[in-house]
VMD Tcl script that builds the backbone (N, CA, C; Angstrom):
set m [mol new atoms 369]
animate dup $m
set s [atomselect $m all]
$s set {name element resname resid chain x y z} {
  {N N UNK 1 A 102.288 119.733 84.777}
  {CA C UNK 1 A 101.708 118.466 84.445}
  {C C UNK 1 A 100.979 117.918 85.673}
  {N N UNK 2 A 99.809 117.460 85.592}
  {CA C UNK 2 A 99.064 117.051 86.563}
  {C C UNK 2 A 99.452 115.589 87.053}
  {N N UNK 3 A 99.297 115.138 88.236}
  {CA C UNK 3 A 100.066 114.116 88.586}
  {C C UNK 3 A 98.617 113.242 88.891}
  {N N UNK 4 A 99.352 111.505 88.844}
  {CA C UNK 4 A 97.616 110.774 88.664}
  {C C UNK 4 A 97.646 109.978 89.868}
  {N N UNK 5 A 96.721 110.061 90.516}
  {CA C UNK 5 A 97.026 109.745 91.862}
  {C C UNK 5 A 95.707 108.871 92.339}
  {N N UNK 6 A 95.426 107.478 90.814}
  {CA C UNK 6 A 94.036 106.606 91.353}
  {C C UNK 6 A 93.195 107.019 92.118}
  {N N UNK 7 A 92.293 105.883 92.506}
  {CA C UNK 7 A 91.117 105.922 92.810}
  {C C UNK 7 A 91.192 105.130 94.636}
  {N N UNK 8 A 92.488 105.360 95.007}
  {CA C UNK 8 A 92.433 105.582 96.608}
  {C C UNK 8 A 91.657 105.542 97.468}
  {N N UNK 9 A 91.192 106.721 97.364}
  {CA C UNK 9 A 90.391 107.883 98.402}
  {C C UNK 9 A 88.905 106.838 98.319}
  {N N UNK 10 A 88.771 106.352 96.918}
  {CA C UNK 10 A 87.331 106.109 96.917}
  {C C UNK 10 A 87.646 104.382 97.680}
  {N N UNK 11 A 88.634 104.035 97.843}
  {CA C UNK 11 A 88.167 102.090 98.519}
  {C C UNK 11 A 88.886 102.890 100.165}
  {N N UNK 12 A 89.594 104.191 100.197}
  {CA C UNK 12 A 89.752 104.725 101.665}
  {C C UNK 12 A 88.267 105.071 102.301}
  {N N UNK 13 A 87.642 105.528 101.303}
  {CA C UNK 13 A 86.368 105.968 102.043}
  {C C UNK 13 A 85.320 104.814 101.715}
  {N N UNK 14 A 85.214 103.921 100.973}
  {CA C UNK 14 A 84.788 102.337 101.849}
  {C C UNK 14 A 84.782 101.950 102.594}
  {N N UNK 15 A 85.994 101.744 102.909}
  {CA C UNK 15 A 86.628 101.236 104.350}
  {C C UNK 15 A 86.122 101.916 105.003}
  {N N UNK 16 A 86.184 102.908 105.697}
  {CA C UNK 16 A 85.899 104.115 106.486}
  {C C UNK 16 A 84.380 104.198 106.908}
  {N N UNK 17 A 83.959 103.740 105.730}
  {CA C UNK 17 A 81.869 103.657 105.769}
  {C C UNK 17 A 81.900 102.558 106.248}
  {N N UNK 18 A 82.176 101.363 106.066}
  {CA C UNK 18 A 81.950 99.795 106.256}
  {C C UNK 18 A 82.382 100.073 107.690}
  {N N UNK 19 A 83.075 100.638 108.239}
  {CA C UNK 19 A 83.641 100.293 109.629}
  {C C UNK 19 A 82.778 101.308 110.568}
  {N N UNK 20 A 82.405 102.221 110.065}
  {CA C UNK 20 A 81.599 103.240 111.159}
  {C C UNK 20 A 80.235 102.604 111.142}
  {N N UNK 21 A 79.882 101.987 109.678}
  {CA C UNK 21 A 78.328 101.394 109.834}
  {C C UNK 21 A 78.339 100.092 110.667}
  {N N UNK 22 A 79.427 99.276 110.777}
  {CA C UNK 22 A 79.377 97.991 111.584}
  {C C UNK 22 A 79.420 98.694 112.815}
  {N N UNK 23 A 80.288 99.560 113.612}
  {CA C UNK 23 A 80.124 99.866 114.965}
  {C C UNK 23 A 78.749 100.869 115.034}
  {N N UNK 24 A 77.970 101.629 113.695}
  {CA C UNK 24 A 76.752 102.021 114.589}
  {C C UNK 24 A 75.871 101.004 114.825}
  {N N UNK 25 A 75.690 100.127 114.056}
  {CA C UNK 25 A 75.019 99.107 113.992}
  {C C UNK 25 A 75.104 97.618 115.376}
  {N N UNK 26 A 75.917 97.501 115.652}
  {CA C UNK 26 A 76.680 96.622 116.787}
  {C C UNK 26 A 76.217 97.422 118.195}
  {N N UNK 27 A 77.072 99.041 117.910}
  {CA C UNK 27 A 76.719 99.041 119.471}
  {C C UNK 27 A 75.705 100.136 119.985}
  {N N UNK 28 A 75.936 101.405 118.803}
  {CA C UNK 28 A 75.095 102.782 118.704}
  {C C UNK 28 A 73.747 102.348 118.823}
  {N N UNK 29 A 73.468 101.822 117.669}
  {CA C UNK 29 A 71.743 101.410 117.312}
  {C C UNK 29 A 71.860 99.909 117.035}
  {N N UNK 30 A 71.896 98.873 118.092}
  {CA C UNK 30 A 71.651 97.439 117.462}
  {C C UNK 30 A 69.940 97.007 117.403}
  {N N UNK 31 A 69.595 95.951 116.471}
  {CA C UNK 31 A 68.671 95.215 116.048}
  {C C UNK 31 A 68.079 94.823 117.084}
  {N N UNK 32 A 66.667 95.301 117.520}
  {CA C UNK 32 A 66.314 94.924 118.685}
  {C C UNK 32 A 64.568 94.559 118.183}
  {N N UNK 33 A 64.834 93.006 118.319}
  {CA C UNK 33 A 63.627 92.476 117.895}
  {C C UNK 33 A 62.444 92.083 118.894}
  {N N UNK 34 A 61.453 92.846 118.335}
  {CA C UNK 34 A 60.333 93.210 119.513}
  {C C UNK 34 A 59.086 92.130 119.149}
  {N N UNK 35 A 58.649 91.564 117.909}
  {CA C UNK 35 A 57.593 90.817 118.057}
  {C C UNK 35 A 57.963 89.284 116.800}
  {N N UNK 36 A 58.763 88.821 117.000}
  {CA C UNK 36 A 58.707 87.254 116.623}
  {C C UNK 36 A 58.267 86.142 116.504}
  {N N UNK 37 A 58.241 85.380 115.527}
  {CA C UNK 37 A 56.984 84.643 115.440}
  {C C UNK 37 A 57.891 83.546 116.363}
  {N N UNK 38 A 57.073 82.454 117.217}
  {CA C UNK 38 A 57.557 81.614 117.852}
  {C C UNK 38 A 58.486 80.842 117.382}
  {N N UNK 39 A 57.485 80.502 116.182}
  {CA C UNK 39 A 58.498 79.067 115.201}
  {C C UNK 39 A 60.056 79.431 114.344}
  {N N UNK 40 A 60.528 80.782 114.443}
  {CA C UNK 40 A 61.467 80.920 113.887}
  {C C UNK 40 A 63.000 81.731 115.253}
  {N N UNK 41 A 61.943 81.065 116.138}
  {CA C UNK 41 A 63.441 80.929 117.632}
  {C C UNK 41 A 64.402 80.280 117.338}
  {N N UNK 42 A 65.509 80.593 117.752}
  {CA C UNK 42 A 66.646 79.345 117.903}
  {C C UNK 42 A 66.026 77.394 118.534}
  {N N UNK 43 A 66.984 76.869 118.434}
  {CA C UNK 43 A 66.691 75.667 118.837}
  {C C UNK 43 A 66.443 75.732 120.664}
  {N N UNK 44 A 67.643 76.404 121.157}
  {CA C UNK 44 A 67.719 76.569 122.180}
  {C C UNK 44 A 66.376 77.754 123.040}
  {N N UNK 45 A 66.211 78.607 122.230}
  {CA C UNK 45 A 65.202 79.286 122.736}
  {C C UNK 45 A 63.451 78.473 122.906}
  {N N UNK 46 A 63.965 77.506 121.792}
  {CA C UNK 46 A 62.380 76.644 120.905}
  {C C UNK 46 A 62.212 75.881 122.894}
  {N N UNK 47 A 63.144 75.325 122.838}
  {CA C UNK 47 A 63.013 74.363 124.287}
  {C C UNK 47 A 62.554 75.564 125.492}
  {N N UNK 48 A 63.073 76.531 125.328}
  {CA C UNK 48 A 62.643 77.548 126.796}
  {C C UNK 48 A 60.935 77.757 126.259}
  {N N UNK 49 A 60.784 77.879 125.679}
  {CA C UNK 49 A 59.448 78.440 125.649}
  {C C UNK 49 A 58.681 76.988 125.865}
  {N N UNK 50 A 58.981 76.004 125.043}
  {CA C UNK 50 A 58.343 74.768 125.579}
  {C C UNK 50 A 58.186 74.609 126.951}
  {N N UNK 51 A 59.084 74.737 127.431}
  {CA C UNK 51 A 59.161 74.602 128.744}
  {C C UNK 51 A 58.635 75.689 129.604}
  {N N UNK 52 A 57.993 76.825 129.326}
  {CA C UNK 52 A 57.428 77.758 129.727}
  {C C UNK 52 A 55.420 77.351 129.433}
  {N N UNK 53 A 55.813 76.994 128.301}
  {CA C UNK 53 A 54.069 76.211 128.349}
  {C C UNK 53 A 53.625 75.281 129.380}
  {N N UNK 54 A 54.367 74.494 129.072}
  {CA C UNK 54 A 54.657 73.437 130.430}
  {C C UNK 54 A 54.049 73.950 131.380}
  {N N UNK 55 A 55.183 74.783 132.347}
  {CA C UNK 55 A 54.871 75.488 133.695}
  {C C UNK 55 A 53.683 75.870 133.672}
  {N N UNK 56 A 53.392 76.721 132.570}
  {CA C UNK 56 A 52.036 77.512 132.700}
  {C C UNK 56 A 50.902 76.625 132.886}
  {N N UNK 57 A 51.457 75.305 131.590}
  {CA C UNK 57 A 50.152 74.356 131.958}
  {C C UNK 57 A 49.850 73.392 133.199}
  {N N UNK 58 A 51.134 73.638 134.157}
  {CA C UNK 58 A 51.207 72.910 135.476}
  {C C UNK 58 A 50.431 74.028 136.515}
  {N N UNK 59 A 50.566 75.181 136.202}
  {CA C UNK 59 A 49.964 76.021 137.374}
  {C C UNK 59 A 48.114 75.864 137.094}
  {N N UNK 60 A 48.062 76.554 135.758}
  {CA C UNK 60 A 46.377 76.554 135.358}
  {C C UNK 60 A 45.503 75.456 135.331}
  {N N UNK 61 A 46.315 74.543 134.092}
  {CA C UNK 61 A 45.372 73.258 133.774}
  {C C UNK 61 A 44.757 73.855 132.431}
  {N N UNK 62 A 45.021 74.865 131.819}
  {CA C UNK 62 A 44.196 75.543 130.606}
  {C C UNK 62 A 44.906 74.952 129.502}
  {N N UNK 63 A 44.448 73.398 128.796}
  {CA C UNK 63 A 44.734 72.880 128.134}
  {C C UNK 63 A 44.917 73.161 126.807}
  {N N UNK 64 A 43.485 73.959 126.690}
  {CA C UNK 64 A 43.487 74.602 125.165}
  {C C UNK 64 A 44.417 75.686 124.656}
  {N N UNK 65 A 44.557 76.859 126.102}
  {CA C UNK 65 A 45.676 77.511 125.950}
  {C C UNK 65 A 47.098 76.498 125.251}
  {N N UNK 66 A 47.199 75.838 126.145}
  {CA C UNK 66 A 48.592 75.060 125.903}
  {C C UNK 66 A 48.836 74.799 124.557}
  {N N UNK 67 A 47.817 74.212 123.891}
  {CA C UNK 67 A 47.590 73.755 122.374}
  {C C UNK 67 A 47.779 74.714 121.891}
  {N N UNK 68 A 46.946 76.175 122.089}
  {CA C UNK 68 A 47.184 77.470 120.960}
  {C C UNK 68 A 48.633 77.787 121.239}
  {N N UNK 69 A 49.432 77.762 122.343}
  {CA C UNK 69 A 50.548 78.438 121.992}
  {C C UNK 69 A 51.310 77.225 121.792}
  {N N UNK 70 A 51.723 75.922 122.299}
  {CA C UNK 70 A 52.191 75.287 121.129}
  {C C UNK 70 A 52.041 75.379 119.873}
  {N N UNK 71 A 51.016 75.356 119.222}
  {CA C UNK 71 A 50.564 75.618 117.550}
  {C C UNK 71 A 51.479 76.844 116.712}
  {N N UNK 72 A 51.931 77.850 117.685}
  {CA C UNK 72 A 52.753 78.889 117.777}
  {C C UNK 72 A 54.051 77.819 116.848}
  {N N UNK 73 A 54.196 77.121 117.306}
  {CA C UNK 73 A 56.180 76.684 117.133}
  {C C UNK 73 A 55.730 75.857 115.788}
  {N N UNK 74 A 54.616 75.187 115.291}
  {CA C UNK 74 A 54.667 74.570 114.086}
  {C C UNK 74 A 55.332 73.194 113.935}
  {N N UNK 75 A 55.097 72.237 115.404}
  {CA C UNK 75 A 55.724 71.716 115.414}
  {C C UNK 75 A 54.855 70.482 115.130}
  {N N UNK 76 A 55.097 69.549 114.197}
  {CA C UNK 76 A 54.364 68.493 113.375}
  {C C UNK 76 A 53.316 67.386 114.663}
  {N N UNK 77 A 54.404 67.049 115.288}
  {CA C UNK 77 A 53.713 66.651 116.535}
  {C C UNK 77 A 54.483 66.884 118.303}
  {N N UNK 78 A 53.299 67.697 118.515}
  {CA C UNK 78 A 54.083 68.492 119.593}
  {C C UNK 78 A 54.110 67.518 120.743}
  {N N UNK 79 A 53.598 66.705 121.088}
  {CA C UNK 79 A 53.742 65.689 122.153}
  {C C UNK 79 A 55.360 65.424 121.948}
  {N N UNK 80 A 55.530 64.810 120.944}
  {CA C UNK 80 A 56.883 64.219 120.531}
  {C C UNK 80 A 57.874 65.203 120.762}
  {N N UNK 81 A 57.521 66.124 120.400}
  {CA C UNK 81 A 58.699 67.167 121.089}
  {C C UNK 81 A 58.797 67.414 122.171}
  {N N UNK 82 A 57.914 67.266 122.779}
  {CA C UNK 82 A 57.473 67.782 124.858}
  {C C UNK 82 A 58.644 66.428 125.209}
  {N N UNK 83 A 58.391 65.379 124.484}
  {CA C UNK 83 A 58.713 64.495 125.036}
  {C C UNK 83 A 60.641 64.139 124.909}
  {N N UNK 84 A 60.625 64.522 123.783}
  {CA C UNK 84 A 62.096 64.431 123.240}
  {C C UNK 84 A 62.781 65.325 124.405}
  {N N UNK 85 A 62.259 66.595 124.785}
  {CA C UNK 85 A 63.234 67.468 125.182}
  {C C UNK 85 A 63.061 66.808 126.747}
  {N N UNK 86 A 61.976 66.150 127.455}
  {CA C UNK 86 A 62.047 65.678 128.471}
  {C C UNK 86 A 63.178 64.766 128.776}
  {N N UNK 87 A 63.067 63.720 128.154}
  {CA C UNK 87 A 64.103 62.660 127.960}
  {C C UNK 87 A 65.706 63.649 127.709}
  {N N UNK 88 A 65.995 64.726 127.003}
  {CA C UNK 88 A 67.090 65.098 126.728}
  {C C UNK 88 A 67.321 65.742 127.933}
  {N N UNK 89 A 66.792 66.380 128.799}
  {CA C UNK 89 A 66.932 67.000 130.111}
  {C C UNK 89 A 66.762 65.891 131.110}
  {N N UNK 90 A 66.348 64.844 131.432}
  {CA C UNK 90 A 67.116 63.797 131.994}
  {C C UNK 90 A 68.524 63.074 131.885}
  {N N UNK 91 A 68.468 62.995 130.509}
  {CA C UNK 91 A 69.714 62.345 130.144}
  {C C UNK 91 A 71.158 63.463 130.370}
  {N N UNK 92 A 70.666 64.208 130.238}
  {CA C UNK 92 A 72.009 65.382 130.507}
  {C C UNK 92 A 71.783 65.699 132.258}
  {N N UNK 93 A 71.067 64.898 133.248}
  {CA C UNK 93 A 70.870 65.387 134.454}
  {C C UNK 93 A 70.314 66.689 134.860}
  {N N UNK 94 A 69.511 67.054 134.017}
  {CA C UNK 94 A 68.576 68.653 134.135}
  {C C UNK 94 A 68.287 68.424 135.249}
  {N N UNK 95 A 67.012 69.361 135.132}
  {CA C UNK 95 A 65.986 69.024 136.417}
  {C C UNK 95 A 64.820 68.476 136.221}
  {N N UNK 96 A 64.570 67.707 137.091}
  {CA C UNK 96 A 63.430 66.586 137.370}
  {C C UNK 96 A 62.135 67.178 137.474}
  {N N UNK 97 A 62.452 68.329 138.015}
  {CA C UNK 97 A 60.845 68.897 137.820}
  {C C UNK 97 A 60.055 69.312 136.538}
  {N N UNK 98 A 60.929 70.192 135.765}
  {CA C UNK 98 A 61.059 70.583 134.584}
  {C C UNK 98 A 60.801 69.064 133.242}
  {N N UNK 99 A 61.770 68.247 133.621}
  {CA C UNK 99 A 61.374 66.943 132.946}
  {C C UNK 99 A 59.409 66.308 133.208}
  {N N UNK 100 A 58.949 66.321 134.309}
  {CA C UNK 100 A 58.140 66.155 134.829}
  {C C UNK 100 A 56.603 66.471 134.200}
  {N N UNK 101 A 57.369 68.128 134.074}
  {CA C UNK 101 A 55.880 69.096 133.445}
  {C C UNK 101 A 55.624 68.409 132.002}
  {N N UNK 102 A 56.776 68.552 131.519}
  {CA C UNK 102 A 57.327 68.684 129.920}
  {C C UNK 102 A 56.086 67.370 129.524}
  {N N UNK 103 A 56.682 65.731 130.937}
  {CA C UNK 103 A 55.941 64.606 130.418}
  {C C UNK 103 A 54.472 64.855 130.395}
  {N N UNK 104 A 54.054 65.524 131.329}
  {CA C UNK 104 A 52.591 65.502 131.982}
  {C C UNK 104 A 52.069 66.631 130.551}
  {N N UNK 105 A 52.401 67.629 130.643}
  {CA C UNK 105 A 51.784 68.189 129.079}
  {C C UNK 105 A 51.706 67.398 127.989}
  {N N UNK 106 A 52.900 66.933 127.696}
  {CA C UNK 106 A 52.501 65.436 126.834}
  {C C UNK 106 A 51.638 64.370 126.610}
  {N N UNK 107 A 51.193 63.913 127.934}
  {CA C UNK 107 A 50.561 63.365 128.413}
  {C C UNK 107 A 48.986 63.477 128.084}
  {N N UNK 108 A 49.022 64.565 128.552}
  {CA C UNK 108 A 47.880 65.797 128.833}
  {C C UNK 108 A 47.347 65.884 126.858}
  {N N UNK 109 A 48.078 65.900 126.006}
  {CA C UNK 109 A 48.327 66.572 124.573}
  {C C UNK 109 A 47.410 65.064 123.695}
  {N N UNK 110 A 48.091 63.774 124.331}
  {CA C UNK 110 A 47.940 62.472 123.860}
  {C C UNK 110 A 46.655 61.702 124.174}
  {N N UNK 111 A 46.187 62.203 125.295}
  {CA C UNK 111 A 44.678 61.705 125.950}
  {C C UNK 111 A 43.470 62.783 124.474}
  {N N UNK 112 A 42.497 60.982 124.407}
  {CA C UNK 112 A 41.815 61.143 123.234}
  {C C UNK 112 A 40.442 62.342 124.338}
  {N N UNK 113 A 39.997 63.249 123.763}
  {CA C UNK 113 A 39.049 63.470 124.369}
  {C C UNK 113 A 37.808 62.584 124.932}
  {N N UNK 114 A 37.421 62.760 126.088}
  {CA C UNK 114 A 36.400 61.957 126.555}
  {C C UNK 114 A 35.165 62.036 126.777}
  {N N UNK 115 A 34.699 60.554 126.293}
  {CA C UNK 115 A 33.573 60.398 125.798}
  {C C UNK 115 A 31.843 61.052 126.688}
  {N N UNK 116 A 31.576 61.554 126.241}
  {CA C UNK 116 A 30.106 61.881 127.065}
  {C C UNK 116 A 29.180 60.782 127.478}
  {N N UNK 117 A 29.071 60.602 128.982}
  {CA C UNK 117 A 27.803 59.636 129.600}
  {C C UNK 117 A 26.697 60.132 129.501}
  {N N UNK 118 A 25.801 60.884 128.386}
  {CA C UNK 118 A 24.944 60.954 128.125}
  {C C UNK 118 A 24.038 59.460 127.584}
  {N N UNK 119 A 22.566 59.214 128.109}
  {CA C UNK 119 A 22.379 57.524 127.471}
  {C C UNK 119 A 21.798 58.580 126.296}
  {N N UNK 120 A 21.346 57.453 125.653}
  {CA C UNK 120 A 21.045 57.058 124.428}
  {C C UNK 120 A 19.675 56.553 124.441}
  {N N UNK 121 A 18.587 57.541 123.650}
  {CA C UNK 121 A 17.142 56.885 123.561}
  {C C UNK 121 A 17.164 55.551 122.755}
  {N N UNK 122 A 16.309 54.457 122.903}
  {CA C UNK 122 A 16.837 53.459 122.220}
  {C C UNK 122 A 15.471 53.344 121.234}
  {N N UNK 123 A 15.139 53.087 120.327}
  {CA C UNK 123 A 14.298 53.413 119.080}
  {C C UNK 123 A 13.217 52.329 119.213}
}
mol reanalyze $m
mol bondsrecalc $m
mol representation Tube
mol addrep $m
């Protein structure tokens, strides 16, 4: 008489798959993300890169740059954010320099373009 001996083997060898695919996955071959769109960084990453525009826009002065890669993060109004994270890196005692850039790009973001002294033929 044949003896009945369930379906075991098949939630043993589940287990067995689920656990070798989490450790190839974790440490063998992990997820290594090479081209990301800006706007879908962490919160914490969103502020480093802000703050990397910044710098950049403190060394160059290449304003328009600054704008295209802000435009990157999708952020409704990016002054307001330069500015939020300034104020939040004061208030937590950051650094002052870093607070500094953050305002002056802001700054920089909020100034209406200016007007041309060209005259005017008068009719």
């Amino acid at each position: 008489m044949r003896e009945y001996r369930g379906s075991w083997y098949l939630i043993t060898g589940l287990i067995i798959g689920l656990v070798l695919g989490f450790i190839y996955s974790k440490w063998v071959n992990p997820v290594q993300y090479e081209s990301i769109d800006p706007s879908a960084l962490s919160s914490e990453n969103l502020k480093q890169y802000r703050s990397m525009i910044a710098w950049a826009y403190s060394a160059n002065g290449d304003l328009v740059r600054a704008k295209a890669r802000l435009s990157l993060l999708r952020d409704r109004y990016p002054d307001r954010a330069l500015i939020e994270q300034a104020q939040q890196i004061l208030a937590e005692g950051g650094s002052l320099d870093e607070a500094r850039v953050l305002g002056v790009l802001a700054a920089a973001l909020d100034q209406k373009p200016a007007e041309t002294d060209t005259p005017t033929s008068a009719p």
